[in-house]
DODRENPA-255641 format. One record per residue: x, y, z of N, C-alpha, C in turn. Coordinates in steps of 0.05 Angstrom, whole numbers, padded with zeros to 5 digits, always signed. Layout:
# residues N
XYZXYZXYZ...
END
This chain:
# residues 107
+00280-00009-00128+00263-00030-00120+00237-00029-00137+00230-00050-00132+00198-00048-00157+00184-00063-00140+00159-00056-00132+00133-00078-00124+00120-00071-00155+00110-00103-00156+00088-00108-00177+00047-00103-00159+00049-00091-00177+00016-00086-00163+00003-00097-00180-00008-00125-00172-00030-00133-00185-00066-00129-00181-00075-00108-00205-00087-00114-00210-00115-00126-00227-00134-00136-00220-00159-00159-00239-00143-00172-00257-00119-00191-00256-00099-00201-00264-00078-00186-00284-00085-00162-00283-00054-00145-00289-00029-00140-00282-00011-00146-00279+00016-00133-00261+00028-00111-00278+00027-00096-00256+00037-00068-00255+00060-00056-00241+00087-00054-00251+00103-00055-00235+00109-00026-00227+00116-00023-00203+00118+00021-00198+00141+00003-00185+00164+00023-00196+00195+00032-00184+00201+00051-00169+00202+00042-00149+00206+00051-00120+00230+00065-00122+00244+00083-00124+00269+00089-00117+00290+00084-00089+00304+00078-00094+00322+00072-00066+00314+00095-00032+00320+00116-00052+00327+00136-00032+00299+00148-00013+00274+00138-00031+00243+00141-00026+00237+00137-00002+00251+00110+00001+00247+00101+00030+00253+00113+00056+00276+00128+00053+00293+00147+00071+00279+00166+00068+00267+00191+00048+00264+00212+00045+00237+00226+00051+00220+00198+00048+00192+00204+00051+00179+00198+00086+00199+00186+00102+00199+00180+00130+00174+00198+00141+00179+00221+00136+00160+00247+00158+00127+00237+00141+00134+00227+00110+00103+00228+00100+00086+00202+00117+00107+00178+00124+00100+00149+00125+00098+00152+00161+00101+00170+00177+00095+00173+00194+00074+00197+00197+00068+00204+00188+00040+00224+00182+00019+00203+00176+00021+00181+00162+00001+00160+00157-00005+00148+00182+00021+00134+00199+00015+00117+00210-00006+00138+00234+00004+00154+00236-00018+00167+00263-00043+00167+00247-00042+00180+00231-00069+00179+00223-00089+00140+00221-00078+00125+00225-00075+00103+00217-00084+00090+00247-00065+00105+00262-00063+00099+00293-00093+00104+00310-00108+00121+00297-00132+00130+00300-00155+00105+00295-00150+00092+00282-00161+00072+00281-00177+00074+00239-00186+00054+00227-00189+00060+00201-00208+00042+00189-00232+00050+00172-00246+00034+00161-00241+00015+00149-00234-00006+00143-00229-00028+00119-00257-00038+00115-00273-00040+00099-00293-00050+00090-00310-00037+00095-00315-00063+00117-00352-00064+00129-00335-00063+00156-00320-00070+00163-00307-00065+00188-00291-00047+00202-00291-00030+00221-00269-00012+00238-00252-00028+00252-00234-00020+00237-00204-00036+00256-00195-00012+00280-00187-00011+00304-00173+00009+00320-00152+00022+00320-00136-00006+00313-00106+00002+00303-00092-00022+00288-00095-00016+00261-00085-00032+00243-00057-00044+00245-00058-00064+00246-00030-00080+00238-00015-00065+00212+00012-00079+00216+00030-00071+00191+00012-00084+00163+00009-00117+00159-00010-00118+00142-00034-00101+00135-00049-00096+00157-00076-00076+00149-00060-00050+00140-00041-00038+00152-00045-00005+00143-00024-00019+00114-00016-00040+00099-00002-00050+00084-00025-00041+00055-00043-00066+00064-00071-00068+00047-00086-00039+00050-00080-00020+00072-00096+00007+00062-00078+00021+00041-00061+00027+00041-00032+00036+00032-00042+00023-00007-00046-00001-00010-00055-00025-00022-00086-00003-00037-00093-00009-00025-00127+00011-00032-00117+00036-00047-00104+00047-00040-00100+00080-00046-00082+00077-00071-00060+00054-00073-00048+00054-00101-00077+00048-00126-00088+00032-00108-00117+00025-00140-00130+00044-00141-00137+00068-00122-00140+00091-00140-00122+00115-00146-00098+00113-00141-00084+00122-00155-00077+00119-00184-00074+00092-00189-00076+00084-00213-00102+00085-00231-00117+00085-00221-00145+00100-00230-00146+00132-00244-00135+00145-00228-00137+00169-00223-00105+00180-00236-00093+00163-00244-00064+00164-00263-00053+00185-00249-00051+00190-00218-00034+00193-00209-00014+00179-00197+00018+00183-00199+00046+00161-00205+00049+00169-00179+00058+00197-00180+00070+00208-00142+00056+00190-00123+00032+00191-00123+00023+00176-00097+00022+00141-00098+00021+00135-00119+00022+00105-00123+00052+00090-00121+00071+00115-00134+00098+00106-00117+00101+00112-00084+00095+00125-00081+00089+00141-00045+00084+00118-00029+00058+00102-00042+00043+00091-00029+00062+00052-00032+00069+00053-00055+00097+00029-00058+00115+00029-00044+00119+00056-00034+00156+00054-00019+00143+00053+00014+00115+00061+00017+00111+00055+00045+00099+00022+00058+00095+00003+00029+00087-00023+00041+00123-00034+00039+00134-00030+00011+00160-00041+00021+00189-00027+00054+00169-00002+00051+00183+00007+00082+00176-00018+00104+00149-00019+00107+00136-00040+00118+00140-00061+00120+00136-00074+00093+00141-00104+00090+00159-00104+00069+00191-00101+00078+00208-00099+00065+00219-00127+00050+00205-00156+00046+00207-00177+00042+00194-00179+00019+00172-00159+00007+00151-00164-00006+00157-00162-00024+00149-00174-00059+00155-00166-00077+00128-00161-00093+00104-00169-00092+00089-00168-00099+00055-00159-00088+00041-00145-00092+00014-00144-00076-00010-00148-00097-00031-00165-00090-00054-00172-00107-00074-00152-00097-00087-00137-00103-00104-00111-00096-00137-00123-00106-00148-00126-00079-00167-00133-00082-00196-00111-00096-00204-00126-00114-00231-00095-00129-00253-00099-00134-00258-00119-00106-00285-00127-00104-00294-00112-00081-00288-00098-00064-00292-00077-00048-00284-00085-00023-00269-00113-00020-00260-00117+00006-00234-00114+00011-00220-00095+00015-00196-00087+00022-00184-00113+00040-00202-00121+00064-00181-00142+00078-00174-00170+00063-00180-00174+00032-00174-00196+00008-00154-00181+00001-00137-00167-00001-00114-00150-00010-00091-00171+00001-00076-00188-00011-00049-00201-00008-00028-00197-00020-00007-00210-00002+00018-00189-00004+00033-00223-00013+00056-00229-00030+00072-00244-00032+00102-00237-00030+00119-00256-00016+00141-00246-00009+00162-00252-00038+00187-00248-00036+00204-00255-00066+00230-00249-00070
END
């Protein structure tokens, strides 16, 4: 699988592996509790993020991954929005500092 990560009009595609989805389970549930806790997005505290919000946090952490030219976590962080939003083919990563502008397109 591939999500395209767009971003400041770049697409960036990270290849998800099939099996990622299955294997990384214990990591993508270690998020969500932590997640479950409730999580900053912006200027705002959410309590408990929707699939979209912890999508677009998930979303946040690939743009500095890719910053920070680390692949492991930016695929990590790919196979847990398509775990999520398994419809998606694309995400626009917002890098104006508002994470909740982060959109997802289906494909």
């Amino acid at each position: 699988m591939i999500l395209k990560v767009i971003v400041d009009e770049k697409t960036i595609p990270i290849e998800v592996p099939d099996y990622m989805l299955v294997e990384a389970e214990e990591f993508f549930n270690k998020m969500d509790i932590d997640m479950d806790a409730g999580w900053q997005m912006s200027r705002e505290w959410v309590d408990n993020p929707d699939n979209i919000q912890r999508c677009q946090i998930a979303a946040d952490k690939i743009l500095t991954s890719i910053h920070r030219e680390n692949e492991k976590i930016a695929t990590l962080m790919a196979a847990y929005i398509l775990k999520k939003l398994p419809n998606i083919s694309s995400v626009d990563v917002d890098t104006e500092g508002d994470i909740t502008q982060t959109s997802f397109t289906e494909g």
